[in-house]
VMD Tcl script that draws the C-alpha trace (Angstrom):
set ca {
  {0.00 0.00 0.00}
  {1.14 3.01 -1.20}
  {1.85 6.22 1.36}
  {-0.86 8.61 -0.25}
  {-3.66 4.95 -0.24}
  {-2.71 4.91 3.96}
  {-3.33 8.36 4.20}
  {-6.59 8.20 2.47}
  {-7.18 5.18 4.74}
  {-6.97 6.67 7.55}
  {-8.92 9.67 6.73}
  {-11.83 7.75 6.53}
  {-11.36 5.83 9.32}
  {-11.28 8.87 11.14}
  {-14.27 10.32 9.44}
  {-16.59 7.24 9.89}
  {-15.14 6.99 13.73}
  {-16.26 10.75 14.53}
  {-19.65 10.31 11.84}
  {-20.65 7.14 14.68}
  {-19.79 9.10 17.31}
  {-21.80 12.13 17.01}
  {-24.81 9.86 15.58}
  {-24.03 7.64 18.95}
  {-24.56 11.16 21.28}
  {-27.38 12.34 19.38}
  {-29.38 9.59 19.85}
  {-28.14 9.05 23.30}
  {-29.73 12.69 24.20}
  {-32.83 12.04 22.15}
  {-33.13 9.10 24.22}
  {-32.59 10.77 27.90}
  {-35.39 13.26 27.21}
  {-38.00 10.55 26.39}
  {-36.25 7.91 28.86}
  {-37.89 10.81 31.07}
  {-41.21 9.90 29.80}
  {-41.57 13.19 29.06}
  {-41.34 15.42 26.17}
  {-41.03 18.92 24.97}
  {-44.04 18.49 22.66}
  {-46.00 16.90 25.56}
  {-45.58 19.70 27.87}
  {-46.11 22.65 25.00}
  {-50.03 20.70 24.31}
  {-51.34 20.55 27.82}
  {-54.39 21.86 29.53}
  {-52.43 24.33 32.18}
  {-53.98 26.16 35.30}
  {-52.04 29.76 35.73}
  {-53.02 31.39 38.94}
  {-56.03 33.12 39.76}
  {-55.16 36.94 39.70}
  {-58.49 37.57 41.47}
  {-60.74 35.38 43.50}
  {-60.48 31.17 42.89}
  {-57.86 28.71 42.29}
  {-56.93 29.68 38.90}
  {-57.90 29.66 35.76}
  {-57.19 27.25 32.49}
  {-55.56 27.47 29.47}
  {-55.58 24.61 26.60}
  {-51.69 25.25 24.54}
  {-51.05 24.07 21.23}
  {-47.49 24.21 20.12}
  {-47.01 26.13 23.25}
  {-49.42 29.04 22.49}
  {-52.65 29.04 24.52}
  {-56.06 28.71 22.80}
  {-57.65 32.38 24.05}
  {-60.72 31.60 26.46}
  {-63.54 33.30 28.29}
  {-60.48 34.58 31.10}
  {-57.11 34.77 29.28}
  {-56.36 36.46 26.06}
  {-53.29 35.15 25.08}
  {-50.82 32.60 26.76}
  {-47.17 31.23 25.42}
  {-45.11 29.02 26.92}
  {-41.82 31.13 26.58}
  {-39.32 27.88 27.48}
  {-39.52 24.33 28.65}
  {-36.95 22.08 30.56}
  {-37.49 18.69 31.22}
  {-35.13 16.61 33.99}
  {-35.34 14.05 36.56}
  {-36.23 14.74 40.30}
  {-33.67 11.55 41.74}
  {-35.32 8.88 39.10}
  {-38.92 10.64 38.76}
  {-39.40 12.82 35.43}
  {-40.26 15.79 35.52}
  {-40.62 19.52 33.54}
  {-41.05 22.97 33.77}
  {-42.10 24.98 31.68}
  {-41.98 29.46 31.93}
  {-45.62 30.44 31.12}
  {-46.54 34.34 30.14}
  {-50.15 35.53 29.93}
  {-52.53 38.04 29.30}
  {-55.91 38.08 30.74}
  {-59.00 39.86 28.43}
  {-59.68 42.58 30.58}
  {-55.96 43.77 29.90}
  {-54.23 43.97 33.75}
  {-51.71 43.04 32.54}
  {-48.80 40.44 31.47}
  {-48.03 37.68 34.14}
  {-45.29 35.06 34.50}
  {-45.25 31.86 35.97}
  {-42.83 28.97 36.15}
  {-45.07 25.13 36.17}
  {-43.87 22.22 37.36}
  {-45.38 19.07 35.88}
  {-44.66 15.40 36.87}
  {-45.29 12.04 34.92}
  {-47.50 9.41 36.99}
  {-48.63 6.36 35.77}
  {-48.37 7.67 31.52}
  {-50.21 10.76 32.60}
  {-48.66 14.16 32.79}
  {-49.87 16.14 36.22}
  {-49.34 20.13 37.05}
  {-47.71 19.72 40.67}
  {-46.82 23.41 41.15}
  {-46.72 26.68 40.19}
  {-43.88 29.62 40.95}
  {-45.33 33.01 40.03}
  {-43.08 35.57 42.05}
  {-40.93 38.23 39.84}
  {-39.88 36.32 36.50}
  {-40.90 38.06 33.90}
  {-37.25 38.53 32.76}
  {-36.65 34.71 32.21}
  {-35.27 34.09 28.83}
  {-34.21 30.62 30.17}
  {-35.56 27.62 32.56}
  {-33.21 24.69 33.05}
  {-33.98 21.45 35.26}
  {-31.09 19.95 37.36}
  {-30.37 18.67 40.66}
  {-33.92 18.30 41.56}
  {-34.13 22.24 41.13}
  {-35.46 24.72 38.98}
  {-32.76 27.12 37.12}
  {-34.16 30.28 35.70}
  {-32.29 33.09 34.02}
  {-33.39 36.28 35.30}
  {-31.56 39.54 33.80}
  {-33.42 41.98 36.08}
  {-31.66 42.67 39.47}
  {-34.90 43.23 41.84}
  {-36.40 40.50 40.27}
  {-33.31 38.29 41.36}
  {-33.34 39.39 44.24}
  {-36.82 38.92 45.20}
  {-36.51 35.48 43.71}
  {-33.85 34.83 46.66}
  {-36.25 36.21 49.31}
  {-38.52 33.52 47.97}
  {-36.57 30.55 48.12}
  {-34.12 30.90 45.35}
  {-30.75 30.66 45.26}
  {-28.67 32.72 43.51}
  {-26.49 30.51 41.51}
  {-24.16 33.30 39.54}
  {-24.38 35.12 36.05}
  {-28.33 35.56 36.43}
  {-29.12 32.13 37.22}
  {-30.94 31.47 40.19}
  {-32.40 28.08 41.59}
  {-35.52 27.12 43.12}
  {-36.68 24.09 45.36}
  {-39.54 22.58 43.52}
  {-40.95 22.84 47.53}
  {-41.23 26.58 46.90}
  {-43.69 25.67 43.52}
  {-47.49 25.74 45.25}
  {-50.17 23.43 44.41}
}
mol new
graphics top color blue
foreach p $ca { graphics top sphere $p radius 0.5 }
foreach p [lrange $ca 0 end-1] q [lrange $ca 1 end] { graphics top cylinder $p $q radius 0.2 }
display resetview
């Protein structure tokens, strides 16, 4: 075998080894999101209660593609960003919801929690203080990250049981999300 025919060789050797290992890690993370038992697409077409700004426990909003269907209460309703992670071996998401009711007080912000139980995908909590500057929500370490840019909102995110965790990101028990 000629010098130049190793060469070529082992060019694509080294092509096909790299090709099978980014195939290999793509599938891999594919397969941790839905090893989960939950997906992105799941969480963006749920029925989701925001809190009640008035009286009552809260109201509902039916998303599709993460945009809510406008109702009798809300006007409009997008799920900004969705994270999906395991609480020790239980799956579980968040998911940074903004709304709008009809009689126009206002945007709100809320961070849901949602849990898989037996195939079905239940709201277990709801985070509402201070967020609307999230651009980001992350899941790890059986907390919620969010990426606040605001100060005062940071801050008042820590005097609600956040942590700040540097550059923005603070963390939050899912035991300060309420039911």
């Amino acid at each position: 075998m000629t010098c130049r025919k190793r060469e070529n060789c082992r060019s694509a050797i080294i092509c096909t080894l790299l090709f099978t290992s980014t195939v290999t890690t793509a599938l891999a993370s594919s397969t941790v999101a839905t090893a989960a038992g939950l997906t992105t697409d799941q969480i963006k077409n749920l029925k989701v209660r925001v809190p009640s700004m008035g009286e009552g426990p809260g109201d509902w909003i039916q998303f599709r593609h993460g945009n809510g269907i406008k109702n009798k209460v809300v006007g409009w309703a997008k799920m900004k960003s969705v994270a999906i992670g395991l609480n020790g071996k239980r799956p579980v998401a968040v998911s940074h919801v903004t709304w709008q009711g009809i009689e126009g007080s206002g945007y709100w912000n809320s961070l849901i929690l949602f849990k898989e139980s037996n195939g079905k995908i239940k709201q277990t909590g709801t985070y509402t203080p201070m967020i609307s500057t999230a651009d980001k929500v992350d899941f790890r370490k059986g907390r919620v990250f969010v990426h606040l840019s605001d100060p005062e909102e940071i801050g008042y995110a820590k005097g609600n049981g956040g942590k700040v965790e540097g550059k923005g990101w603070v963390s939050i028990p899912t035991s300060a999300f309420r039911e």
